[in-house]
Rosetta silent file (secondary structure, phi, psi, omega in degrees, C-alpha in Angstrom):
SEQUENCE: XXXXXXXXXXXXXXXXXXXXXXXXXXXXXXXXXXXXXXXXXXXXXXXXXXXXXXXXXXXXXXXXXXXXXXXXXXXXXXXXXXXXXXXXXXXXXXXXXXXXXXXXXXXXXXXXXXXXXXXXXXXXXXXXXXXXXXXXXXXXXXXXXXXXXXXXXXXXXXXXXXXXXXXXXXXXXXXXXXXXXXXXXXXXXXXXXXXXXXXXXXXXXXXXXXXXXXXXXXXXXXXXXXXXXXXXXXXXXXXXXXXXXXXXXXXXXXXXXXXXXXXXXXXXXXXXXXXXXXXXXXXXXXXXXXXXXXXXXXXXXXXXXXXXXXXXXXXXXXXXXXXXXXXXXXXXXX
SCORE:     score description
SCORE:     0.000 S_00000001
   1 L     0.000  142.736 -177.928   63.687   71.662  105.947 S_00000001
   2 L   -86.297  178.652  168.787   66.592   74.226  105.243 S_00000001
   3 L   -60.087 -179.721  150.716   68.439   76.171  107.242 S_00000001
   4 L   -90.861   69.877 -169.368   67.291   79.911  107.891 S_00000001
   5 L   -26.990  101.680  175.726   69.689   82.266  106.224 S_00000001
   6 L   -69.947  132.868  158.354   70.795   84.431  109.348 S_00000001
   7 L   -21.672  144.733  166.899   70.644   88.657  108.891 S_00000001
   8 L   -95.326  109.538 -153.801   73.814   89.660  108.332 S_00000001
   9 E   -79.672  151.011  162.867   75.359   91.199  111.892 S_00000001
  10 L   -73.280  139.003 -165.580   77.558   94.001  112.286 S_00000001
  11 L   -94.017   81.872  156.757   81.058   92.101  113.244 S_00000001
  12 L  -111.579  166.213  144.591   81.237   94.285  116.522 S_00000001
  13 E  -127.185  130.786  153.138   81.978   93.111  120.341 S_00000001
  14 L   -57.236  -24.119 -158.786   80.125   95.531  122.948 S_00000001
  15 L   -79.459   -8.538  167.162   81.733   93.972  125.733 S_00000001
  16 L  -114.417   79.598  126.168   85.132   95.437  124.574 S_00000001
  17 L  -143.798 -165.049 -134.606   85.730   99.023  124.787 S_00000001
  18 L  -175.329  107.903  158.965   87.116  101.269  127.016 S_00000001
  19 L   -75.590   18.930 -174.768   87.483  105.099  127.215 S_00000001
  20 L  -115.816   -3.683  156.017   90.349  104.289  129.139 S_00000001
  21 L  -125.538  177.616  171.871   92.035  102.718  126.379 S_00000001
  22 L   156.233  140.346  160.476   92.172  102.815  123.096 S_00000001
  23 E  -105.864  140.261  178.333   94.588  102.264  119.890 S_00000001
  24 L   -70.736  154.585  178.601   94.820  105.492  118.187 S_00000001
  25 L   -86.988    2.611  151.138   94.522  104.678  114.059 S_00000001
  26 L  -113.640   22.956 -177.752   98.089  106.205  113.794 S_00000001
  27 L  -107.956   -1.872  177.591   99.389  103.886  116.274 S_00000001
  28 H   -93.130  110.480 -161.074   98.962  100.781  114.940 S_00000001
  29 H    36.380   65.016  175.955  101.980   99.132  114.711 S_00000001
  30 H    72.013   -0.668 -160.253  104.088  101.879  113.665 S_00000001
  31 H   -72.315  -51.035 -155.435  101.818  102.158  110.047 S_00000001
  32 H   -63.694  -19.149  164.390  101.988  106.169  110.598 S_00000001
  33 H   -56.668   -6.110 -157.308  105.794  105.908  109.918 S_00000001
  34 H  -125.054   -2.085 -163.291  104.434  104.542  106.418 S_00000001
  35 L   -64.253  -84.644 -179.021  102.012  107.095  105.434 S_00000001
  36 L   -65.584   31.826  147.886  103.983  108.808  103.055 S_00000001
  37 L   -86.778  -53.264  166.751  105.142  105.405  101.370 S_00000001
  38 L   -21.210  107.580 -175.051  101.666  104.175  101.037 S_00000001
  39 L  -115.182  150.511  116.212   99.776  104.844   97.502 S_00000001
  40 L   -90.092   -2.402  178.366   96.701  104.293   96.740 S_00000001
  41 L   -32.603   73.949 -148.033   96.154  106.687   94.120 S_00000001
  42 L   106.896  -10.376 -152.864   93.369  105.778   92.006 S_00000001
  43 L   -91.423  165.193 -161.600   92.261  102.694   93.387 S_00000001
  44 E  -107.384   58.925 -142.012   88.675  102.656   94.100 S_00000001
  45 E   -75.423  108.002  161.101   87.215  101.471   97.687 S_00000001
  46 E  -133.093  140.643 -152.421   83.911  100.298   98.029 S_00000001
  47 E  -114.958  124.020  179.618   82.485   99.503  101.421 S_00000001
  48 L   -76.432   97.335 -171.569   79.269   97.541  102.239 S_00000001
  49 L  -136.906 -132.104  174.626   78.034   98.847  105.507 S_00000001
  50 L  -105.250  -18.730  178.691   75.256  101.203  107.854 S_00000001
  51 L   151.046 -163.249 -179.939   75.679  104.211  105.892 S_00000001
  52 L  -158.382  134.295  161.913   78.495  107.340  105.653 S_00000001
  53 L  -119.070   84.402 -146.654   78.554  110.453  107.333 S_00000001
  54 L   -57.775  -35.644  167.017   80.231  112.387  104.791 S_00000001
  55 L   -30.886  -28.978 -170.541   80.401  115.209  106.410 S_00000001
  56 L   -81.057  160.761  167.387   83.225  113.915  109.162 S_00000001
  57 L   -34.977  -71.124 -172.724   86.641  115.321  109.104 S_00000001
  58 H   -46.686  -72.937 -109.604   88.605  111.939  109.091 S_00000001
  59 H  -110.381  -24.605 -178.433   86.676  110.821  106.193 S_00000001
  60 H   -70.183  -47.125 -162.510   86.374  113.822  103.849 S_00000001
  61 H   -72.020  -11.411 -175.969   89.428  114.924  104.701 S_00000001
  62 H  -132.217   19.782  167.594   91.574  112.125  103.892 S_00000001
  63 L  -120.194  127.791  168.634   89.972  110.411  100.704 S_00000001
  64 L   -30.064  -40.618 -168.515   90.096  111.546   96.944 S_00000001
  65 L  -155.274  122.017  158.882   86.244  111.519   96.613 S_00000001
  66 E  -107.963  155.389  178.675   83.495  109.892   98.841 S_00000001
  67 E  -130.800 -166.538  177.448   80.033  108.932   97.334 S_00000001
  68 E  -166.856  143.162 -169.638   77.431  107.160   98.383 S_00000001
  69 E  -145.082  128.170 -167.358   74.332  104.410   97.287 S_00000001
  70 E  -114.696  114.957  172.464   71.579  103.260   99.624 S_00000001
  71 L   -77.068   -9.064 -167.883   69.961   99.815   99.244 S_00000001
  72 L  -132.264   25.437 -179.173   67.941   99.816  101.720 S_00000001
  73 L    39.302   38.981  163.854   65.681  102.789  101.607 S_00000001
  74 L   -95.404    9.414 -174.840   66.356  104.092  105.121 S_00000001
  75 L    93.665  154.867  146.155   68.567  107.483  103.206 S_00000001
  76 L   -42.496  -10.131 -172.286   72.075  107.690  103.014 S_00000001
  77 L   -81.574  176.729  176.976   73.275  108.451  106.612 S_00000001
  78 L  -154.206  108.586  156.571   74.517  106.505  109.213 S_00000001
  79 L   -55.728  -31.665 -169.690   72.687  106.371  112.423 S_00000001
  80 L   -84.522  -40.755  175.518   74.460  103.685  113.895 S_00000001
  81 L    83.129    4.517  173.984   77.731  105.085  112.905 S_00000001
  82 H   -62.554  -44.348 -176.632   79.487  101.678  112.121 S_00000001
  83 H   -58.401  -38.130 -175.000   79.973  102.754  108.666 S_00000001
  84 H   -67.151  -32.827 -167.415   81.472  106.333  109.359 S_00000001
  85 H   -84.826  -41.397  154.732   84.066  104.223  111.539 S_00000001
  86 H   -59.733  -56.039  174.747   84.792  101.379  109.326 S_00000001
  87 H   -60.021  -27.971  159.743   85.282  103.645  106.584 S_00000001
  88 H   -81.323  -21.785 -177.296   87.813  105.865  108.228 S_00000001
  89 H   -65.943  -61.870 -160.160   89.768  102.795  109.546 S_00000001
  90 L   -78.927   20.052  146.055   90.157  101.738  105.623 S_00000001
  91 L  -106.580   -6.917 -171.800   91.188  104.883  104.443 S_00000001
  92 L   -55.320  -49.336  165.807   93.022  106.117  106.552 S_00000001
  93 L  -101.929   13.501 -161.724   96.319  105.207  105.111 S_00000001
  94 L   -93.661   56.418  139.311   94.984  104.209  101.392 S_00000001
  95 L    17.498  103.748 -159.545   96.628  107.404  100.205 S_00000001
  96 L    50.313  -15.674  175.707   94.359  109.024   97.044 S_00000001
  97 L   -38.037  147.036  161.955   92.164  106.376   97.352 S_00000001
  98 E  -101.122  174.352 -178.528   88.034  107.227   96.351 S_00000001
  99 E  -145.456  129.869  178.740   85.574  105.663   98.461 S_00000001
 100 E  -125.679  131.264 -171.643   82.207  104.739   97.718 S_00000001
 101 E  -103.978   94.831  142.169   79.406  103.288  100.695 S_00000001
 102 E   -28.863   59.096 -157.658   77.014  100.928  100.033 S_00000001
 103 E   -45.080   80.796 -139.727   74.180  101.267  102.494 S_00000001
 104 L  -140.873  -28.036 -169.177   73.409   97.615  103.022 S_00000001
 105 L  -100.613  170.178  161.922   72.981   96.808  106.882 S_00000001
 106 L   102.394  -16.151  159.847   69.925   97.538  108.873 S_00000001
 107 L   -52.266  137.605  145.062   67.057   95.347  106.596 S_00000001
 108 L   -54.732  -21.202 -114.100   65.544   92.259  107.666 S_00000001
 109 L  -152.373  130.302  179.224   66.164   91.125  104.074 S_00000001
 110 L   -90.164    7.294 -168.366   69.440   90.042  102.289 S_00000001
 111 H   -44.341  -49.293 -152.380   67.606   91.722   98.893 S_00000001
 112 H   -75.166  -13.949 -171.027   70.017   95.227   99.536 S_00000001
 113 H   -84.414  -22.309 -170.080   73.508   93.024   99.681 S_00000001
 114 H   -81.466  -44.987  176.335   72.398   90.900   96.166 S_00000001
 115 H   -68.188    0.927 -161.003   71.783   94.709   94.749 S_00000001
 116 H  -125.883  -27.178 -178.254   74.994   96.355   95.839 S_00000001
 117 H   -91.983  -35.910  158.283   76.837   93.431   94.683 S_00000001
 118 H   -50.103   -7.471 -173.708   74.773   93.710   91.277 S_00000001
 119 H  -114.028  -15.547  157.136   75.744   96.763   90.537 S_00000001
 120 H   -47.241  -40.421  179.927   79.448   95.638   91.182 S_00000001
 121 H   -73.971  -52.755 -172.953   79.543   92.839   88.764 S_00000001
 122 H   -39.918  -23.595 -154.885   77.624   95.399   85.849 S_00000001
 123 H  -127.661    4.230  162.189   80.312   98.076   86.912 S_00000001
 124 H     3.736 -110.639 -174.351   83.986   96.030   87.634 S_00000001
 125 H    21.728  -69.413 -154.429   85.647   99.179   86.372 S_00000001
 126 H  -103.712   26.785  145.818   84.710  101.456   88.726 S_00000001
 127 L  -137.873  173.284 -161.990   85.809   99.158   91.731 S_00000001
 128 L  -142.341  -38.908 -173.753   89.311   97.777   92.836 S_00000001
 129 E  -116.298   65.293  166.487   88.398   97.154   96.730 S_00000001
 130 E   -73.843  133.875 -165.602   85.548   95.677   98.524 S_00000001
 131 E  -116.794  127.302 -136.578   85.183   96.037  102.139 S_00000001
 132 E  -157.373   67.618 -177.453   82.695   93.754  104.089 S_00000001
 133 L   -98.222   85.616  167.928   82.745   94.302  108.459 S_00000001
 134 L   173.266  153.131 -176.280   79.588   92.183  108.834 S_00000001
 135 E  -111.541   96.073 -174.031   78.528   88.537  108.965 S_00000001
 136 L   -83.364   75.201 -156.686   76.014   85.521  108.639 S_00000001
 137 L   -58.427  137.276 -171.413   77.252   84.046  112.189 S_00000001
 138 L    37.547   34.212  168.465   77.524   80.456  111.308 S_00000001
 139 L   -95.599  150.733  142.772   76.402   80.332  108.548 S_00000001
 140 L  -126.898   88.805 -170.030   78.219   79.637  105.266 S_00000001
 141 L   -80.390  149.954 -162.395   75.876   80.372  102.795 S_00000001
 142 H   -67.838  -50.464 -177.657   76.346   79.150   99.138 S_00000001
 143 H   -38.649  -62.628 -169.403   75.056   82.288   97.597 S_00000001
 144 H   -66.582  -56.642  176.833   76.617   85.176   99.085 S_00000001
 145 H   -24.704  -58.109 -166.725   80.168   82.831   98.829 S_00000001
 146 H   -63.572  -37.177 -151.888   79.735   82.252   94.958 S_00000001
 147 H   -75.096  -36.560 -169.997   78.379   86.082   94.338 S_00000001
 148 H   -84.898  -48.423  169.069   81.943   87.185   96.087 S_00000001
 149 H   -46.739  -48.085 -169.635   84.409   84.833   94.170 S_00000001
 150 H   -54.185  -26.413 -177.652   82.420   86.415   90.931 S_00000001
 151 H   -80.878  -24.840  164.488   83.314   89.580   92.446 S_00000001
 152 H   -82.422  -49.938 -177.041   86.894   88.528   92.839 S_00000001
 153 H   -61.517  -46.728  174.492   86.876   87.247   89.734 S_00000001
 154 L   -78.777   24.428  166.443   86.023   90.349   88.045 S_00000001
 155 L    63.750   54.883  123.428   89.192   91.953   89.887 S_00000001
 156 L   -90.640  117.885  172.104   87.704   93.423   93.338 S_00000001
 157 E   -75.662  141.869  177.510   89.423   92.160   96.182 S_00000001
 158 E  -108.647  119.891 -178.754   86.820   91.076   98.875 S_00000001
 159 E  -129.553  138.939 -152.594   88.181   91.750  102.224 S_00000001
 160 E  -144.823  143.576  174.198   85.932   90.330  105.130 S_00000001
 161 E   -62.878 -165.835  164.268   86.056   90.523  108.975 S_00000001
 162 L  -119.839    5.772  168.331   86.285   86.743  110.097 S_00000001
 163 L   111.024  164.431 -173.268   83.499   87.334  112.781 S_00000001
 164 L  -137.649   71.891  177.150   83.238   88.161  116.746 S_00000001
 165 L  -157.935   24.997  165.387   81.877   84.650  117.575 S_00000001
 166 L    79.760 -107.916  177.072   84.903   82.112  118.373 S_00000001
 167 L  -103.836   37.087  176.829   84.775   79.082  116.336 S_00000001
 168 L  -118.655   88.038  174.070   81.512   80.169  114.540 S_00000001
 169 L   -89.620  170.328 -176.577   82.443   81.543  111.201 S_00000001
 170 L  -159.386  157.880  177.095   79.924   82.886  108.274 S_00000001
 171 L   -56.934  167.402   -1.091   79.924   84.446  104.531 S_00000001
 172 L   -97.402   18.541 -146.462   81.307   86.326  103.442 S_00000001
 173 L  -108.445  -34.135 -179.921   84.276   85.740  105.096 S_00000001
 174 L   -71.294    3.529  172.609   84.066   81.495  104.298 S_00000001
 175 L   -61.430  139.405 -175.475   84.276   82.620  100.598 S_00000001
 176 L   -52.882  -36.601 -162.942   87.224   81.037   98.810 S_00000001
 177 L  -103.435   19.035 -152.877   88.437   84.100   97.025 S_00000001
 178 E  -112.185  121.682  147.910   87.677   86.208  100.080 S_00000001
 179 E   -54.786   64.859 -177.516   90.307   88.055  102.415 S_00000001
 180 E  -136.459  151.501 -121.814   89.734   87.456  105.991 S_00000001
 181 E  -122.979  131.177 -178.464   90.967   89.422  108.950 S_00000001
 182 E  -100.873  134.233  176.620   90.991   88.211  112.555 S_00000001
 183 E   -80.478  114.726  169.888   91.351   90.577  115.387 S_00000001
 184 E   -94.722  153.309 -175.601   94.389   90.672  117.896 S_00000001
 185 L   -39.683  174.971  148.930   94.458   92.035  121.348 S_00000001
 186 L   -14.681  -72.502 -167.356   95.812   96.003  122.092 S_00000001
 187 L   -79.145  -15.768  179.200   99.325   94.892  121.885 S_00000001
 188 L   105.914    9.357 -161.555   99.105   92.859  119.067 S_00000001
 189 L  -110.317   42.098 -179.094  100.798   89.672  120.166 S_00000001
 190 L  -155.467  142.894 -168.206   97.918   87.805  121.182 S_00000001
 191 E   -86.556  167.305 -176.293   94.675   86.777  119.354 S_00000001
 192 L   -92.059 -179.214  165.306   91.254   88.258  121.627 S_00000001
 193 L   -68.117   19.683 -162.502   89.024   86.107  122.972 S_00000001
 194 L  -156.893   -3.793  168.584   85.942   86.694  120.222 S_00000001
 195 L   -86.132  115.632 -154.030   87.794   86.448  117.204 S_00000001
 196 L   -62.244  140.612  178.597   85.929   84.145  114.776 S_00000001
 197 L  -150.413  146.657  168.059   88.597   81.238  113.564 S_00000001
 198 E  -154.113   76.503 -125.125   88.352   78.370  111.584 S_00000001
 199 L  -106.375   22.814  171.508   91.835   76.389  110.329 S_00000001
 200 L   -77.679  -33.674 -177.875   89.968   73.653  108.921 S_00000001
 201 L   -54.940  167.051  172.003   88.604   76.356  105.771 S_00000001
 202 L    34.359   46.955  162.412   89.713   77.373  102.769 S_00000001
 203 H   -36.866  -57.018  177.689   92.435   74.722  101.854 S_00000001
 204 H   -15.553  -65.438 -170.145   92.043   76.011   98.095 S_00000001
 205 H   -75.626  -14.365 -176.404   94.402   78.965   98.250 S_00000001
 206 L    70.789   62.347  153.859   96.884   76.884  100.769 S_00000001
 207 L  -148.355   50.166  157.975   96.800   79.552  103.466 S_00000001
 208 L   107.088 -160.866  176.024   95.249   77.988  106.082 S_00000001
 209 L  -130.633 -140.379 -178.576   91.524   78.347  107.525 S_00000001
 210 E   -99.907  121.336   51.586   89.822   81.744  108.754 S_00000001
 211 L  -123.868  141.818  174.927   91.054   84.321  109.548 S_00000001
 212 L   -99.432    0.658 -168.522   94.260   84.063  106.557 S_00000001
 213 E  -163.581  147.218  165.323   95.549   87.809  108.241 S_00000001
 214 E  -120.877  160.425  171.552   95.500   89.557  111.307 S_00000001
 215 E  -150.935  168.602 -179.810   95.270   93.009  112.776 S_00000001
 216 E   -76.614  138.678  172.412   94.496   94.761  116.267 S_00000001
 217 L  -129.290    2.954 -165.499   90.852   94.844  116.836 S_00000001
 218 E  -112.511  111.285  177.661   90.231   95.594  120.307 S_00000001
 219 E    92.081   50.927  155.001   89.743   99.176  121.673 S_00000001
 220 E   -36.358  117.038  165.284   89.734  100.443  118.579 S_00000001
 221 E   -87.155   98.302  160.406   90.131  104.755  118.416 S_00000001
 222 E  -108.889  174.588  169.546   87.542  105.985  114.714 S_00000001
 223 E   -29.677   84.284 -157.692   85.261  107.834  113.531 S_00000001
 224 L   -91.780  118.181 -176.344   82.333  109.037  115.377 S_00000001
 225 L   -81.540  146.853  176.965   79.572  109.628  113.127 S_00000001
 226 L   -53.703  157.445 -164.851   77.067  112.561  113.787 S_00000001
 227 L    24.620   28.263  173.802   74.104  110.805  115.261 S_00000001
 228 L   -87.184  177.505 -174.135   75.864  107.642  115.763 S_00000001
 229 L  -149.724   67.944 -162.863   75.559  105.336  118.475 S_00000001
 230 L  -116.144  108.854  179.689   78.858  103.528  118.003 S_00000001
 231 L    56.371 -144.735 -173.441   81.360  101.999  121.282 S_00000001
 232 E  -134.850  159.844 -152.118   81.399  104.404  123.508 S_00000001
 233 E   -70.583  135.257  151.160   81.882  108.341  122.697 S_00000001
 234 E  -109.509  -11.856  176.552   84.977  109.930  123.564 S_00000001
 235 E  -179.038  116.911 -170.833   83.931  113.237  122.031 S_00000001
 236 L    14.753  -56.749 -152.188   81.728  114.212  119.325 S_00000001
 237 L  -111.128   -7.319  176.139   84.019  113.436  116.362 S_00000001
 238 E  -140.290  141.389  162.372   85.997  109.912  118.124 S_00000001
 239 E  -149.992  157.424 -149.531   84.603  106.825  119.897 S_00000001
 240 E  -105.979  143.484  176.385   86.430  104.037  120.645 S_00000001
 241 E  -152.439  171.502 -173.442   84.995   99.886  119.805 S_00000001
 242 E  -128.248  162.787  146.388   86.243   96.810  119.340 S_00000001
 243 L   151.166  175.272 -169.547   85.851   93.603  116.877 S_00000001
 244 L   -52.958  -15.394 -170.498   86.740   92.091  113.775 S_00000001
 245 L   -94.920   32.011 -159.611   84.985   94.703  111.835 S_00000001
 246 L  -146.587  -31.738 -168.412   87.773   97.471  112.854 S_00000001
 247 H   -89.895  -50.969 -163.190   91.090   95.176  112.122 S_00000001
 248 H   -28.954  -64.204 -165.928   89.604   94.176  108.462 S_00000001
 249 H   -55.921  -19.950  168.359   89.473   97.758  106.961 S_00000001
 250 H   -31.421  -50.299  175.617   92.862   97.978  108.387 S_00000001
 251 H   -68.265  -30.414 -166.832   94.307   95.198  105.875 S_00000001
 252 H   -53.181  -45.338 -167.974   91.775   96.704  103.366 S_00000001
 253 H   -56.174  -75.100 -152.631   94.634  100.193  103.370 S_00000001
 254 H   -65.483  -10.463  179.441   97.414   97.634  102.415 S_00000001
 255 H   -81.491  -37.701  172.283   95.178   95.681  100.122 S_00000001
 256 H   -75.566  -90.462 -148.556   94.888   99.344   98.021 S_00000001
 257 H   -15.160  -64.022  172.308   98.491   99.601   98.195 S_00000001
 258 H   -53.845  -56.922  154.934   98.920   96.694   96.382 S_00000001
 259 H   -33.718  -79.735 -176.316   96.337   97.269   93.892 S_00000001
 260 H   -19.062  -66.538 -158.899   97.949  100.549   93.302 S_00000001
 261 H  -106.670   33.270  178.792  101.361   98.873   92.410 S_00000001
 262 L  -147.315  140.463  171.605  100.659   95.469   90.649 S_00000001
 263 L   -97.089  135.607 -156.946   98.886   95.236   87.926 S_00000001
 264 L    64.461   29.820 -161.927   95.652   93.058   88.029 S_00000001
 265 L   -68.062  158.655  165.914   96.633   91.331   91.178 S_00000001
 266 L   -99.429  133.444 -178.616   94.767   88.282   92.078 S_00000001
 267 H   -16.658  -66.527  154.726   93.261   87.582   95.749 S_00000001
 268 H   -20.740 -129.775  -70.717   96.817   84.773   95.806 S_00000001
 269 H   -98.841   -6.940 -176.484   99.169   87.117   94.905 S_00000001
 270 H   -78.653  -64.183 -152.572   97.531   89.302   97.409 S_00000001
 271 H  -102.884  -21.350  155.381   97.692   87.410  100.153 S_00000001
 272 H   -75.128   -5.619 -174.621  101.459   85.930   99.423 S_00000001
 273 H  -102.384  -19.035  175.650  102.337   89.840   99.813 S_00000001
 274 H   -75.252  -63.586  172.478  100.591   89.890  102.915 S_00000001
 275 H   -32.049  -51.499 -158.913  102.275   86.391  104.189 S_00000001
 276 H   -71.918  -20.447  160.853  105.333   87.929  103.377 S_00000001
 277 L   -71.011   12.528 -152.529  105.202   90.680  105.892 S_00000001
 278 L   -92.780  141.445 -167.530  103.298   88.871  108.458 S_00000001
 279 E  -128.388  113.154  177.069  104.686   88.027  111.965 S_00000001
 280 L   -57.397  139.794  170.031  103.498   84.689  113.559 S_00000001
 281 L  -123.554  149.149 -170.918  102.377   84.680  117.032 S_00000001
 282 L   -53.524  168.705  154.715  103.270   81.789  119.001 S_00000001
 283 L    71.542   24.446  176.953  101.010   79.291  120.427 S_00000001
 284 L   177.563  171.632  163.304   98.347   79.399  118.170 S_00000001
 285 L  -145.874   15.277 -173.387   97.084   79.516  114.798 S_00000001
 286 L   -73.659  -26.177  148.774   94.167   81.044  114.901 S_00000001
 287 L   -83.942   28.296  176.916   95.066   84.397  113.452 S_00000001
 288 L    74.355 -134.349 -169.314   96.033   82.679  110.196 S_00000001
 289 L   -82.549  -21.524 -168.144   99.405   83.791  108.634 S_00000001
 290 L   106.722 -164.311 -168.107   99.589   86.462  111.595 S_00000001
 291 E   -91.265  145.034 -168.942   99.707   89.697  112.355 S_00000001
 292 L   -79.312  162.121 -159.001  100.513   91.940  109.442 S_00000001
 293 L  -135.221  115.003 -148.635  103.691   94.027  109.792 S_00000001
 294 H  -101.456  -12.500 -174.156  102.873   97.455  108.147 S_00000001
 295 H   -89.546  -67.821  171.436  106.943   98.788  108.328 S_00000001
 296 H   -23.083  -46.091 -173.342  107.783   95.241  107.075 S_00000001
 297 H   -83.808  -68.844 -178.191  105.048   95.541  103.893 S_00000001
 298 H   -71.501   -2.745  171.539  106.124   98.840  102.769 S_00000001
 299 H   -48.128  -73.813  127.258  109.581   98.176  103.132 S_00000001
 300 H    51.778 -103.039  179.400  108.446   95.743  100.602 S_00000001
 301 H   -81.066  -67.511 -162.897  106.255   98.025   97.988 S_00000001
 302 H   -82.081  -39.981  177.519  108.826  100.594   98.163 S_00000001
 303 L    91.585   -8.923  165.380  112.613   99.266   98.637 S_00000001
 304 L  -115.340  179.542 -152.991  112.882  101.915  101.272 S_00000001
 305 L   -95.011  119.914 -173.093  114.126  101.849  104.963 S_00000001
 306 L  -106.506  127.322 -171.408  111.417  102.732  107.475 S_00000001
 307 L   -87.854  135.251 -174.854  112.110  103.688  111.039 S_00000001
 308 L   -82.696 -157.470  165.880  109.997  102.230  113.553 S_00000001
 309 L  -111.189  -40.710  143.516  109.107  104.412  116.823 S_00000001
 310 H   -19.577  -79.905  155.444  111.320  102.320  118.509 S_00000001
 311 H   -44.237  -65.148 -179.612  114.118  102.766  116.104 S_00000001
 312 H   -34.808  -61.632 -150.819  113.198  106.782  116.054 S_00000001
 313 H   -77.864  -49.056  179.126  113.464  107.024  120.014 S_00000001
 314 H   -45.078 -118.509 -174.262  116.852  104.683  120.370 S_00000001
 315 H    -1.696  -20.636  162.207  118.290  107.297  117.708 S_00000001
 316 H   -92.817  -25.130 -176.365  117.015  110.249  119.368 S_00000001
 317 L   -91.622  -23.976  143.224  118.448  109.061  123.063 S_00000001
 318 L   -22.284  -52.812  152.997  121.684  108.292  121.309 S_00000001
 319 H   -73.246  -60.601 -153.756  122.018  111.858  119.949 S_00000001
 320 H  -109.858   39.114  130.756  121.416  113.721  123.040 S_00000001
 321 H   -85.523  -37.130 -168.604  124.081  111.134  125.219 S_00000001
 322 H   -65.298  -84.984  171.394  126.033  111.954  122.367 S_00000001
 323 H   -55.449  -26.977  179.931  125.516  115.473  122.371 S_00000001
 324 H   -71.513  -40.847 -175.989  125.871  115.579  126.206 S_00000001
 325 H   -85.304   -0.438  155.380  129.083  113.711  126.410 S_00000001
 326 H   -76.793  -20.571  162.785  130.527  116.244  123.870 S_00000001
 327 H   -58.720  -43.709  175.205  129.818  119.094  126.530 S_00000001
 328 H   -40.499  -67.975 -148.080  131.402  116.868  128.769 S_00000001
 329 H   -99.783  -13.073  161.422  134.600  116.732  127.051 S_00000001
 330 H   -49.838  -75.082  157.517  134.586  120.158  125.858 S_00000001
 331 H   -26.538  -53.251 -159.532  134.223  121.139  129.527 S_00000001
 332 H   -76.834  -32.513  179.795  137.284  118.491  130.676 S_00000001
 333 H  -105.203    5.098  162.194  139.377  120.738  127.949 S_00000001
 334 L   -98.145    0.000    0.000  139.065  124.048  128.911 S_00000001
């Protein structure tokens, strides 16, 4: 008898968030020093989720275009608000980027993910970025796997959470040609307890097992969608959550970047530009190559020299010791 092809889960954890914390989305790791390096300018984002609520600030306000195509004949919106949140994480810095949402979660039935990926292979053109914060927990199903290398293959990068369920991974994230992003703690040097790992997988590309990249997932600050029911609220328009499905669209911004400034890249060459920024954390290996280093990466892309907040604040208490001990001596000569 087969298995039973599990529903495909939103990669949340409830049990982590916190109004009492929270990483703000320009605070992660210094990336808002990068904004204006970042390009994305043309490239074409499309994200398989609960819906879009086009209408928020963050997301209108900081994407070339958003659209929208619903598979699963519950409307366009998003009730849940996972989509509205996910979608502002992976745009956030993807500069010009368009965005398009695939309405895909909330079905019993895996019918709306095989049609949203159908109209990807007919239409290659008009995407450069697929974004995928959801999950078949333990599962690694042949189908969904094969359907995303063809989708790789036709030059969309597939970028996948790696799961909120420890050493239980699932497509799409066990696809070969697949990007996928493991969640680290707050500060960023530590992997959480719930991030899906696996370092036996994906020998093929020679990076490792699951998660190949990492980013902060926990206590996430996004998007609150109007009638969402997403973490927990901090005020109409932000509410803070945590899991795997909040670090992916992160990598997804640097994943446009790259698009943007290589031509054709392949998932490899993708993921050696990611290695090369990437800062191992000790003691483990379970976040893959490590956590990505977003000053490091555009440093990079661009050839120029990016100040850290760290670097910024030495350099501001430097000037005004600086300026103070010139008062000083001013004083001592009159």
């Amino acid at each position: 008898m087969s298995k039973e092809i599990p529903i495909p889960q939103l990669t949340v954890d409830p049990e982590l968030t916190s109004k009492d914390k929270g990483v703000d989305r320009n605070e992660m790791y210094d990336i808002h020093n990068c904004f204006d390096t970042l390009d994305a300018s043309g490239v074409n984002i499309v994200v398989q989720d609960t819906g879009l609520d086009h209408d928020h600030p963050w997301v209108s306000n900081q994407t070339d275009s958003t659209s929208s195509l619903d598979f699963t004949g519950h409307g366009k919106g998003d009730s849940e608000g996972h989509g509205t949140m996910v979608t502002d994480l992976a745009t956030r810095y993807a500069n010009g980027a368009s965005v398009e949402m695939h309405k895909t979660l909330g079905t019993d039935s895996l019918q709306a993910f095989y049609d949203s990926f159908g109209v990807m292979l007919n239409n290659p053109e008009d995407y450069d970025v697929l974004v995928m914060s959801w999950q078949t927990r333990g599962y690694d199903d042949d189908r969904i796997n094969r359907i995303v290398d063809e989708v790789a293959d036709k030059g969309i990068v597939p970028v996948a959470a790696a799961g909120n369920h420890e050493d239980e991974v699932g497509s799409p994230a066990t696809a070969d040609k697949c990007i996928s992003v493991g969640a680290l703690e707050e500060s960023g040097t530590s992997i959480t307890n719930f991030s899906s790992w696996d370092i036996e997988g994906k020998p093929d590309l020679g990076f490792g097992g699951i998660p190949e990249i990492s980013a902060i997932g926990d206590s996430i600050i996004g998007a609150n969608a109007d009638h969402g029911d997403l973490g927990e609220e901090i005020d109409p328009k932000r509410t803070v959550a945590s899991g795997t499905s909040f670090s992916c669209p992160f990598i997804a911004n640097l994943v446009a970047d790259i698009v943007h400034r290589t031509e054709d890249p392949t998932v490899e060459d993708i993921l050696i530009s990611l290695e090369k920024s990437a800062v191992d954390i000790e003691k483990t290996t379970k976040e893959g190559m490590g956590r990505v280093n977003s000053i490091k990466f555009a440093e990079e892309h661009t050839g120029q020299d990016i100040k850290s907040d760290k670097q910024r604040e030495q350099e501001s208490t430097v000037f005004i010791l600086t300026y103070i001990l010139n008062i000083f001596r001013k004083i001592l000569k009159s």
